[in-house]
C-alpha positions in Angstrom: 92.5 39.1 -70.0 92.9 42.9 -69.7 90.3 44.3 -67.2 88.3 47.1 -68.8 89.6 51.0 -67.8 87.4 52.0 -65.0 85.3 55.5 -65.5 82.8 57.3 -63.2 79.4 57.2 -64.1 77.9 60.7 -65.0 74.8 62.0 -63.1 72.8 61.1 -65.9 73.6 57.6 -65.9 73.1 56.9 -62.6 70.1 58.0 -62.3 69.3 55.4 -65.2 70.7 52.9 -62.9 69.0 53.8 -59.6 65.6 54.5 -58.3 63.1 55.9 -60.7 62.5 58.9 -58.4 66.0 59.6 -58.8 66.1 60.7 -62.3 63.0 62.4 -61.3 63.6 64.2 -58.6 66.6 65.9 -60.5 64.2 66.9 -63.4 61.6 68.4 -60.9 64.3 70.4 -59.2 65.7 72.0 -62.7 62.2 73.4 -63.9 61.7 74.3 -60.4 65.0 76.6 -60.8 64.0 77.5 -64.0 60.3 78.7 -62.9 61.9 80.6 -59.7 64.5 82.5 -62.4 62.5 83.4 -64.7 59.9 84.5 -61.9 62.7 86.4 -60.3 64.1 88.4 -63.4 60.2 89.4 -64.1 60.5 91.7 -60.9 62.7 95.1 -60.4 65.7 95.5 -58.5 69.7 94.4 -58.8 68.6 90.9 -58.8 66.0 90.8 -61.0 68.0 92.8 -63.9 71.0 90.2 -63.4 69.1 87.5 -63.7 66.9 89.0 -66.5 71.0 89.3 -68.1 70.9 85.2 -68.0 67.7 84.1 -68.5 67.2 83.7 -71.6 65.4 81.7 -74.2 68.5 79.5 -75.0 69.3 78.9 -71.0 65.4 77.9 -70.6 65.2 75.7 -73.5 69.0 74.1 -72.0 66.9 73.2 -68.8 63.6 71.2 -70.0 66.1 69.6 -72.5 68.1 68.4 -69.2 64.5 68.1 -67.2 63.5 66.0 -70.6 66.8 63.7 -70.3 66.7 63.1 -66.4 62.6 62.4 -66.6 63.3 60.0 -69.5 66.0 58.4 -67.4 63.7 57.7 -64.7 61.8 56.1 -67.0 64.5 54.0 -67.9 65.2 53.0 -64.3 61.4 52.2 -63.8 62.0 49.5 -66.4 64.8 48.4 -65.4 63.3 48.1 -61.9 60.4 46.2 -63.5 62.7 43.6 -65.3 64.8 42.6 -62.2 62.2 41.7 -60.3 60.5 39.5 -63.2 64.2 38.6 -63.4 64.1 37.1 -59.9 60.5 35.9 -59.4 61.1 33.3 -62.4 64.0 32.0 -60.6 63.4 28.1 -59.2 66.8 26.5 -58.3 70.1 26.6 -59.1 70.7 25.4 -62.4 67.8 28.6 -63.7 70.6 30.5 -62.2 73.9 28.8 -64.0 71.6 29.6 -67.2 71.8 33.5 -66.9 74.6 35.6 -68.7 77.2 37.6 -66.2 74.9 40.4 -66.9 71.3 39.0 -66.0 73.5 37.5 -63.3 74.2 40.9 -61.8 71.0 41.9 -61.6 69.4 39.4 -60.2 71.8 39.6 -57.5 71.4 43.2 -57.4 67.3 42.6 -57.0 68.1 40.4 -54.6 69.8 42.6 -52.2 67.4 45.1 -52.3 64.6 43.1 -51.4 67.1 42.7 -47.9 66.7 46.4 -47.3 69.7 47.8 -49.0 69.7 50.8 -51.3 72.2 49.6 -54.0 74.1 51.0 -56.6 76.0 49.1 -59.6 78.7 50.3 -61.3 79.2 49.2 -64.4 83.4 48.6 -63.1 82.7 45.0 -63.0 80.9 42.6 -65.3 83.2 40.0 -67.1 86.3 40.9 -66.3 85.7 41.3 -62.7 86.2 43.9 -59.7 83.4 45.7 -58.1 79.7 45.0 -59.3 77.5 46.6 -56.8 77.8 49.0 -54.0 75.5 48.0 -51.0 74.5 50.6 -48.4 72.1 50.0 -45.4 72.2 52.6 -42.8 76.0 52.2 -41.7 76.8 49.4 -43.7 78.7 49.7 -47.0 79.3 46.6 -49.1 81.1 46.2 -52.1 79.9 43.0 -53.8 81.3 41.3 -57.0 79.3 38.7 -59.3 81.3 35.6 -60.4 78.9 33.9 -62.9 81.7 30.9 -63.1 79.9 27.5 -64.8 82.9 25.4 -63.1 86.0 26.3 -61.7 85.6 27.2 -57.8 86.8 30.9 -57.0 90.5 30.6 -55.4 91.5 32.9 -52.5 92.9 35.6 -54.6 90.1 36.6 -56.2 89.1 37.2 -52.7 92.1 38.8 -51.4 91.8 41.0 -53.9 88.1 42.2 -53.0 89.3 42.6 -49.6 92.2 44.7 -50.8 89.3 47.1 -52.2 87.5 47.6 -48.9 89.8 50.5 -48.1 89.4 52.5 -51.2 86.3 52.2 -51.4 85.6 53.2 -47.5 83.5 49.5 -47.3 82.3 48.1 -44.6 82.3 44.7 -45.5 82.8 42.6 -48.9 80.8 39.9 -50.6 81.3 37.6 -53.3 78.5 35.7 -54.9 78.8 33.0 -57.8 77.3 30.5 -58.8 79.6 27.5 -57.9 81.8 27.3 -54.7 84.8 28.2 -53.2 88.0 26.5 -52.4 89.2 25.6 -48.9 92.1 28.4 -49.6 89.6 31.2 -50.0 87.4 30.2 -47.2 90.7 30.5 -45.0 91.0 33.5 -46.0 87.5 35.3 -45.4 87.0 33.3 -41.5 86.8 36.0 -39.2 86.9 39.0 -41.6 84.0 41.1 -42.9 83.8 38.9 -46.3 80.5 37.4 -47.6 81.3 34.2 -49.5 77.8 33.2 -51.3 77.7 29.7 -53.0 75.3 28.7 -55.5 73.6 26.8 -53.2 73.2 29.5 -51.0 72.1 32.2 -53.7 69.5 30.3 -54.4 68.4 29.5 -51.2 67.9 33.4 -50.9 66.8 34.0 -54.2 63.7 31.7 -53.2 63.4 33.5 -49.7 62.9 36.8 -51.0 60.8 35.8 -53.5 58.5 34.3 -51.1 59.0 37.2 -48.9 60.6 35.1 -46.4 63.0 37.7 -45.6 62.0 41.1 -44.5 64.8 44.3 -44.1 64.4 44.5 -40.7 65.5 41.2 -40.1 68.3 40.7 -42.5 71.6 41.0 -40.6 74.5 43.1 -41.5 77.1 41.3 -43.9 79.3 39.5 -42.1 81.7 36.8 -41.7 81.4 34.0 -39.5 83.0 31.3 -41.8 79.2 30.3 -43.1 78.7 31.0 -46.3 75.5 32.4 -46.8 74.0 35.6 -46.7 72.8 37.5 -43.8 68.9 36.6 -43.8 68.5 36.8 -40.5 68.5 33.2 -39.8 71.4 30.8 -38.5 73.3 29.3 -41.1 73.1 25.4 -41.5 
């Protein structure tokens, strides 16, 4: 299967993706600007008369047009906000999980992680066809994490590898890979003793039911990585 042509996302779509206050923050800043210019030009002097030469009626109707789209994107990522966490919270066990789609899979991993303390960003690279899902970042730490929504076949140690492979062009800290199932002897060699996360279904949904409990607060969840276990870092010894 071809894997999909990776592209940045725009300003504009991240901020649909990220905090609501994102989105917002941007909008407040461009009527801000606006308000200043158009308070500058209205006075004498060199700078008033150049900026009098650019404000104008089309440039201030261009910025609550852009002030409109980041406000409404903020909005968007409210929502969006809203339905990962309902995502999450009617999680019970394991098999609740194998029942999402690869993309209600992502986010609830993505809710997830930032109910550990991380700020996290997803990219939209990922999805079905694999690579890099989410970008974690926690103070120093920097985690790229991929989603494997895989109903049966245990994930082999190249799909591993090749997350590892991706730590350095990414400037990463660490890697995890979470699924739904397990993963072979191979790719457990592999990830002892290097910063790789390897999350089981079993484990997932041991921390999707922590979390939502609250069992596990940021300041106690551990940076990612590995030891061999595979489980998360929630701050408790794995079993």
């Amino acid at each position: 299967m071809s894997r999909r042509k990776k592209t940045r996302p725009g300003l504009l779509t991240l901020a649909s993706r990220g905090p609501w206050w994102f989105g917002a923050s941007i909008a407040t800043a461009i009527l801000a600007a606006e308000a200043l210019a158009a308070s500058v030009s209205a006075r004498t002097g060199p700078l008033g008369v150049a900026l009098a030469v650019v404000q104008s009626k089309p440039v201030a109707l261009l910025a609550i047009v852009l002030a409109l789209l980041f406000f409404g994107a903020s909005i968007v990522a409210a929502l969006r906000g809203r339905d990962r966490a309902k995502l999450l919270d009617v999680q019970r066990d394991l098999n609740s999980l194998k029942a999402l789609d690869w993309r209600q899979f992502e986010r609830l991993v993505a809710e997830a992680y930032r109910r550990l303390g991380y700020r996290v960003r997803v990219t939209g690279q990922g999805g079905a066809d694999g690579g890099v899902d989410l970008i974690l970042t926690r103070g120093a730490e920097k985690v790229i994490v991929q989603c494997k929504q895989w109903q049966s076949t245990s994930i082999g140690a190249s799909v591993v590898r090749e997350m590892f492979g991706l730590m350095a062009h990414h400037k990463a800290t660490a890697v995890a890979i979470v699924c739904t199932g397990k993963f072979t002897r191979d790719a457990a060699t592999f990830a002892a003793g290097k910063p790789i996360e390897l999350v089981t279904g079993d484990a997932l949904a041991e921390l999707v039911e922590s979390v939502r409990r609250g069992g596990v607060s940021p300041a106690r969840a551990r940076p990612v990585k590995s030891n061999g276990a595979h489980a998360p870092r929630t701050g408790r010894k794995p079993t």
